[in-house]
N, C-alpha and C positions, 0 to 999 in steps of 0.2 A: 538437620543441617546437611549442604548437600556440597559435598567437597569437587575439585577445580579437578578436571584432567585435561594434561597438558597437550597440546594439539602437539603429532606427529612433524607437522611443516610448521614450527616454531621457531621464527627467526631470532638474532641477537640482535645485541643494540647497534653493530657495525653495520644493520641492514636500514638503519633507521634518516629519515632523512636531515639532514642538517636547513633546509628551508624554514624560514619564520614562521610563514604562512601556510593557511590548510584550507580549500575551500572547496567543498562539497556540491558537484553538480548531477544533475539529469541533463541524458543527451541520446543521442540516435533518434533512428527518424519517428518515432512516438514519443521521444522524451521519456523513455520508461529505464533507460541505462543508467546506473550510479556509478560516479565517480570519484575519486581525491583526486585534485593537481595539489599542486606546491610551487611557490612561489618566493623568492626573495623581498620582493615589493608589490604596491596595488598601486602603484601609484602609472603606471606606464605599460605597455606594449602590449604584447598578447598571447593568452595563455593558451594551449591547449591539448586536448587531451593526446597523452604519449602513442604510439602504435600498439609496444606491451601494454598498456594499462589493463590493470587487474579493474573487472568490475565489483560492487559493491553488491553483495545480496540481502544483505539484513539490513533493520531498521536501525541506521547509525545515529545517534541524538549528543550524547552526553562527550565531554572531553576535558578531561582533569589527568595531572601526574604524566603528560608526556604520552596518553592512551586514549584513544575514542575506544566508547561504547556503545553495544549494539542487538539488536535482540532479532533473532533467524526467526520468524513465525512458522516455517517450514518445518524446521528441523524437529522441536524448535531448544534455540539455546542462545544463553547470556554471552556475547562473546566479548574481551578483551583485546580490544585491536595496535598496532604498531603503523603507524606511520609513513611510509616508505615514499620514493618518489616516483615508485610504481603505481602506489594504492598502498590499499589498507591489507596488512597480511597478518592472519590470525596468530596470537600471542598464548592466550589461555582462551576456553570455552567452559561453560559450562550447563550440564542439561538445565535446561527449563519447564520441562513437559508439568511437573507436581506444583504449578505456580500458576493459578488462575489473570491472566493475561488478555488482552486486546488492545490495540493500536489505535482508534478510533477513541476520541473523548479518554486520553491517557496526559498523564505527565511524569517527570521528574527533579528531584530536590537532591542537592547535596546537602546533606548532612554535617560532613566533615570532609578534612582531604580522602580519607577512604571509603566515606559510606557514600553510596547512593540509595535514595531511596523512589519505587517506581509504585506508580497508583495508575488504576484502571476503573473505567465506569462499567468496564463490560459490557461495551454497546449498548450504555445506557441503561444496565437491568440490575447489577449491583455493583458498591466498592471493593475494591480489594486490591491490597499492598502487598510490596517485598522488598525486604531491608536486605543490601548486599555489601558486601567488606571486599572491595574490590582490589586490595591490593592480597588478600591471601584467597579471593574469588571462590567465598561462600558465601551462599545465602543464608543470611543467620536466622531470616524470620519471615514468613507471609503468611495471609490470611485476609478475611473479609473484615472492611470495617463496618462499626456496631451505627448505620446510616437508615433510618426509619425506610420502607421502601415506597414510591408513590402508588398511585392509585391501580387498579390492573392496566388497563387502557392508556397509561404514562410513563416515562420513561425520562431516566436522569438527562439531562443536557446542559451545555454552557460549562463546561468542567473548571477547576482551576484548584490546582495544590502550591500553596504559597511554606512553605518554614520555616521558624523562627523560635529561637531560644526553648527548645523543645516543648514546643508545639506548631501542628500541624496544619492550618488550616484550610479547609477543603470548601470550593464555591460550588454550587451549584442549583439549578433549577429542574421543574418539570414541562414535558412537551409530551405529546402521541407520537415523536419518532421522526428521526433526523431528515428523510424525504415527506415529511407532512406538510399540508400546505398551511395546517393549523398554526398560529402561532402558541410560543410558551406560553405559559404562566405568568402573573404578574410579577412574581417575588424571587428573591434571591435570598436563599440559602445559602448559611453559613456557619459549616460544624467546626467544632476547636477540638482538636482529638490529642492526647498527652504520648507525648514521645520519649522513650520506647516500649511504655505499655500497649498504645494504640490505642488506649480507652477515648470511648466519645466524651468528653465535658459536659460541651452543651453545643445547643443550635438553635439561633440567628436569625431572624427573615428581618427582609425589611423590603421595600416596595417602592423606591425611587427609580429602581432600574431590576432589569433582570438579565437573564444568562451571561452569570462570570465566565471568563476565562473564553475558552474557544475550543479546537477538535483535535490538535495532533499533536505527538509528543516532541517534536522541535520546534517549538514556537514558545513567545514567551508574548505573558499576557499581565505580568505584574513585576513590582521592582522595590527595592528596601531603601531609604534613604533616611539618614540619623537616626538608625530604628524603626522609624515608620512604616507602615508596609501602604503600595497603594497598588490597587486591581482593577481590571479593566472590565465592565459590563458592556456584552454585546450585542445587543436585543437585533441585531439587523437577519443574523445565523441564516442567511443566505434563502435558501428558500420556503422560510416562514418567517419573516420580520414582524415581530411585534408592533401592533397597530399605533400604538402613542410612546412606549418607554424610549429613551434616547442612551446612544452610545457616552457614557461616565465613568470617571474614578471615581473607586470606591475609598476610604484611608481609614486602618486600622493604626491608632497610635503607639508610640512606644511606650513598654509597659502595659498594655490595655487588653485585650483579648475579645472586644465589641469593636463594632461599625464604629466609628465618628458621626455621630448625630449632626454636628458642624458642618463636617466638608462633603464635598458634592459635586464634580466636577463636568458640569455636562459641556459634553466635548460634541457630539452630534445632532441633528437636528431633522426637520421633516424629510429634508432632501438628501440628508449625507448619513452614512453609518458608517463606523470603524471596527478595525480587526489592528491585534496585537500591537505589544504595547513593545519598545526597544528602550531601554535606557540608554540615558549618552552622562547623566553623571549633574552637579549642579542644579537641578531641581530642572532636570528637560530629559523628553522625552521625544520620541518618536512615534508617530502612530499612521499606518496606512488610511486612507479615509477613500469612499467609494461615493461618487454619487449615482444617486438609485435611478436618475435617468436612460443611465450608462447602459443597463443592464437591461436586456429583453426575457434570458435565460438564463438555467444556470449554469450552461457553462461558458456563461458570458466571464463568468467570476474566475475561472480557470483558464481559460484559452484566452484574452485580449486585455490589453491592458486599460486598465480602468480603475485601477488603485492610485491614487497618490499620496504622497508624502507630507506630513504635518508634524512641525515643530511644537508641543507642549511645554509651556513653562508651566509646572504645576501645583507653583506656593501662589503664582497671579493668576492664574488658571484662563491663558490665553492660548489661542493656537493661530501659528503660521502656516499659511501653505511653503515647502521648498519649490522650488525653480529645478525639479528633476522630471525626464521622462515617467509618463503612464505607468506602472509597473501590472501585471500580473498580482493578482490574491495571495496564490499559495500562503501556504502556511510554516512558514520557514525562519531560520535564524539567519537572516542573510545581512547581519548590520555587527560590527563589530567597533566598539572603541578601543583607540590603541595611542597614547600622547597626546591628548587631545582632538584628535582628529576620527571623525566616524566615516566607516570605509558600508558603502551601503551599494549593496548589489541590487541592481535592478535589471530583470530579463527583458531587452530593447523590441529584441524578435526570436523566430523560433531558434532553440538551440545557439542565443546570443547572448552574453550580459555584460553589461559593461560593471566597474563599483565606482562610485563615486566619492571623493573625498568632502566632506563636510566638517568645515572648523570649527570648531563648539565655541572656538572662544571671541570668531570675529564672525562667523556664520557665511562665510565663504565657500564657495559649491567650484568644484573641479572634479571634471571625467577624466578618470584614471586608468587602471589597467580593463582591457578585456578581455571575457573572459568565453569558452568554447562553449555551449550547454546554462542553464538555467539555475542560477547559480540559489543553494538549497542552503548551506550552512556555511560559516566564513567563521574559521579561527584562527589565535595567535599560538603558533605551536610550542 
């Protein structure tokens, strides 16, 4: 177990900012700059970044208890961040190095209010986890999980760790390798691992769709609702799309620890494929959808916008286009519910974003605050 040492430049909570809102951008002139602003509203004017502003070096993801968290690949180390209307200024850190890690095909679960818990494909070659107790910032447990491994020539992809009533469940598929032009495998993998032993139970396949989940630790690709857990297969994975499988919810019931033989929610088709999933609450969802004409290259996917916005109702299992600009791919938590209304950041142009107010409950669309840079994460602080 690997105890917290307290950063030297450790602010109090008098440094902290009193702003509702936290929204995490890329900005300068490659967009490779991180940011916090802060914000009273999204509703209005225009946000941008301070002259101090502190920039952001580590992988910031997670934000519970009044603290983002974040993880230095550099350094590298777990850091506990504060807030400020500066940026984010280090609270506690602590090393990382004894904790097999990568960024790439990762995610993370809360636990509880203190625990996070971080899973990594390691570039796709094996799993492996680490349980941390964030408010006294130990890591109480890591290690590989017990995940059969594919063939030499394969490599995990389509990631996804969903949790639930201690158990774990982790999606995934096989591919030759995230720049292949091969497509995946037909089938999606689906291990049940018992939490906090980590022991594997058992594993899944089933072949309606394949690669759950998606590539980077801020993004979210599944959602809970009355129990149920439902995931999102993305067979499109940018530059090896699957020849026939279509972009689906997958629905694990409450109580149940298997697929739903039942439900089946294909959301994509010859022309369009989807990427991550946003909850807005009520059985609707949000999902980017791409159509495949769009796209010449790959970094069609990342530099122009060519995403749009689609409403899922997912007990009728229908989907709306919204009436919002093109957005950008990335891979990001850029959608926040907060009173009914979903505040959904879309990057207009370079180093621009507007958020958008969308009313869940009448489905009313207003352009609201703008914002400096590309807007990455959007929370209520």
């Amino acid at each position: 177990m690997f105890k917290a040492c307290t950063s030297a430049q450790k602010e109090t909570d008098a440094e902290r900012t009193k702003a509702k809102y936290g929204i995490i951008v890329f900005a300068g002139e490659e967009e490779d700059e991180e940011y916090l602003l802060t914000t009273d509203s999204l509703s209005g004017g225009f946000l941008k970044i301070r002259p101090d502003a502190e920039k952001i070096y580590s992988l910031v993801s997670a934000y519970g208890n009044g603290y983002f968290y974040g993880i230095d690949d550099g350094k590298p180390k777990f850091t506990r961040y504060i807030p400020t209307d500066k940026g984010l200024i280090t609270d506690v850190e602590i090393p990382f190095h004894q904790v097999a890690w990568n960024a790439y095909e990762s995610w993370y679960n809360w636990i509880d209010d203190n625990t996070i818990l971080l899973g990594s494909s390691m570039d796709g070659h094996r799993f492996t986890y680490s349980i941390i107790d964030v408010k006294s910032m130990k890591i109480v447990k890591s290690g590989d999980l017990d995940i059969p491994q594919p063939a030499d020539d394969q490599h995990f992809g389509g990631v996804l760790g969903v949790y639930r009533d201690n158990r774990l469940f982790v999606g995934y598929t096989h591919h030759t390798g995230w720049q292949s032009k091969k497509p995946s495998s037909d089938t999606t993998f689906l291990a049940v691992i018992e939490y906090p032993s980590m022991k594997t139970l058992k594993i899944e396949t089933d072949t309606r769709s394949t690669s759950p989940g998606g590539l980077y630790l801020h993004a979210t690709y599944s959602m809970q609702e009355n129990g149920d857990i439902y995931f999102l297969a993305a067979p499109g994975e940018r530059t090896h799309r699957h020849h026939s499988a279509k972009t689906a919810l997958y629905r694990i019931r409450k109580g149940t620890e298997t697929l739903d033989k039942e439900y089946f929610f294909e959301i994509g088709d010859a022309d369009k494929e989807g990427y991550m999933l946003y909850p807005l609450g009520e059985g609707k969802a949000l999902i980017k959808m791409i159509e495949r004409k769009k796209v010449k290259q790959y970094m069609d996917y990342l530099g122009r916008g060519v995403a749009d916005y689609y409403l899922l109702d997912i007990h009728a299992q229908t989907k709306t286009k919204l009436d919002l600009p093109a957005d950008v791919l990335g891979f990001t938590e850029n959608v926040l519910v907060d009173n009914g209304m979903a505040y959904i950041g879309v990057t207009e142009k370079k180093n621009e974003s507007y958020v958008w107010e969308y009313n869940t409950k009448t489905g009313s669309l207003k352009k609201g605050l703008k914002v400096e840079g590309k807007a990455l994460i959007i929370k209520k602080l």
